[in-house]
N, C-alpha and C positions, 0 to 999 in steps of 0.2 A: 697229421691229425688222424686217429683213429675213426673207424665208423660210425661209432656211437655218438664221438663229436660232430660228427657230418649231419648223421642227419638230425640231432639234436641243436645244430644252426639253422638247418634246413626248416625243420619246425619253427626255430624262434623267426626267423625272418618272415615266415609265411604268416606268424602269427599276428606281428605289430604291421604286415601291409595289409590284412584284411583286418583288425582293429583299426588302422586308420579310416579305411574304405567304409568301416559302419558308423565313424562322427557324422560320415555324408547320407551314408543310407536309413540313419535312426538317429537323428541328431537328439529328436524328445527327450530319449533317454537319459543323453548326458545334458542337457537343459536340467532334468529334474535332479539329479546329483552335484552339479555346481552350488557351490555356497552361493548363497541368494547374492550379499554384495560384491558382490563381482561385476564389473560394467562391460558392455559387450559382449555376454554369453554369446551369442552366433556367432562373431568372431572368432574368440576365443575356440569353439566347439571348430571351427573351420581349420585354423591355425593348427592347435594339437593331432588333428586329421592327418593333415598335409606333414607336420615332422614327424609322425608317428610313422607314415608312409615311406620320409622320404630315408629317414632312418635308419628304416628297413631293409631299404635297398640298398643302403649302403653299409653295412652288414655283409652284403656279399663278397665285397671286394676286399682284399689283404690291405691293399693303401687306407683303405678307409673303416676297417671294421673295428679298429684300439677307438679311434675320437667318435666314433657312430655308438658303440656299445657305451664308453661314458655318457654320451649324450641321451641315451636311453636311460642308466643310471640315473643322471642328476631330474630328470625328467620325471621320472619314478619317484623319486625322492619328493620334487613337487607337488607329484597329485597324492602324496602321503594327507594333507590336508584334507580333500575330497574323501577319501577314507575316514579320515578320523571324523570328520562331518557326519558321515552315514552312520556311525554307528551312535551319536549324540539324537540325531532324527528318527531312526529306528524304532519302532516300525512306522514304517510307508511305502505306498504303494507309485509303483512308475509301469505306466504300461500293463496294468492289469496285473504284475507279478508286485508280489508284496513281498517288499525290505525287511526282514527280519533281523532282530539285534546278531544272532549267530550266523546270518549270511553277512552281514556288513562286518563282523569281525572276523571272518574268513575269508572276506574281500583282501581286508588289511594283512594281514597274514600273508595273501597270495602275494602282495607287493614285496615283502622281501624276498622271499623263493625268487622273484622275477629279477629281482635285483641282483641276486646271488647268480642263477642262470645267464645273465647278460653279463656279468661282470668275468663271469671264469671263461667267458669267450674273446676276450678284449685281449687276449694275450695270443689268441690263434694267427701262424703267420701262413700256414699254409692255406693253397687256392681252396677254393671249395669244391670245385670238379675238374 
């Protein structure tokens, strides 16, 4: 694996275990972006946390980084709803910062990049350090 793959995992990894880390440190957030029907929002916002986290982690390892980055994939895939939500409620405000229709479709947008990113990692065998 070249360096630019290195630390371009290094990034991703660090990325989905501190977005996990802030369902727990700023739950609100993802409370107000959840489609309303959905039961157990805290759960849920709890849950996505802890496999966003654990994910993450396992992202590091060669044994685990092919079924860790799918599971990031299909997880992506997922919250593609939560996206397509945002930009049907557009605008509104969470947290003081206001949802604008061009930030909620550039949300969505970012989900494929993200998807594209984890997926061209699923195939790395070498270690990471």
């Amino acid at each position: 694996m070249n360096k630019f793959k290195k630390i371009s995992l290094i990034i991703l990894i660090a990325f989905y275990v501190l977005a996990g880390l802030n369902h727990f440190r700023d739950p609100g957030f993802y409370y107000a972006v959840m489609p309303h029907n959905l039961l157990y929002p805290k759960a849920l916002n709890m849950v996505a946390g802890v496999v966003e986290i654990t994910l993450g982690l396992l992202l590091i390892s060669t044994k685990t980084r092919y079924w860790a980055g799918w599971g990031i994939v299909l997880m992506l895939i997922a919250f593609l709803s939560v996206h397509i939500g945002m930009i049907f409620d557009a605008p509104f405000k969470v947290e003081g910062m206001t949802i604008t229709p061009f930030f909620a479709w550039l949300r969505l947008a970012a989900q494929f990049v993200l998807i594209y990113w984890v997926w061209w990692h699923t195939s790395d065998r070498e270690k990471l350090l």
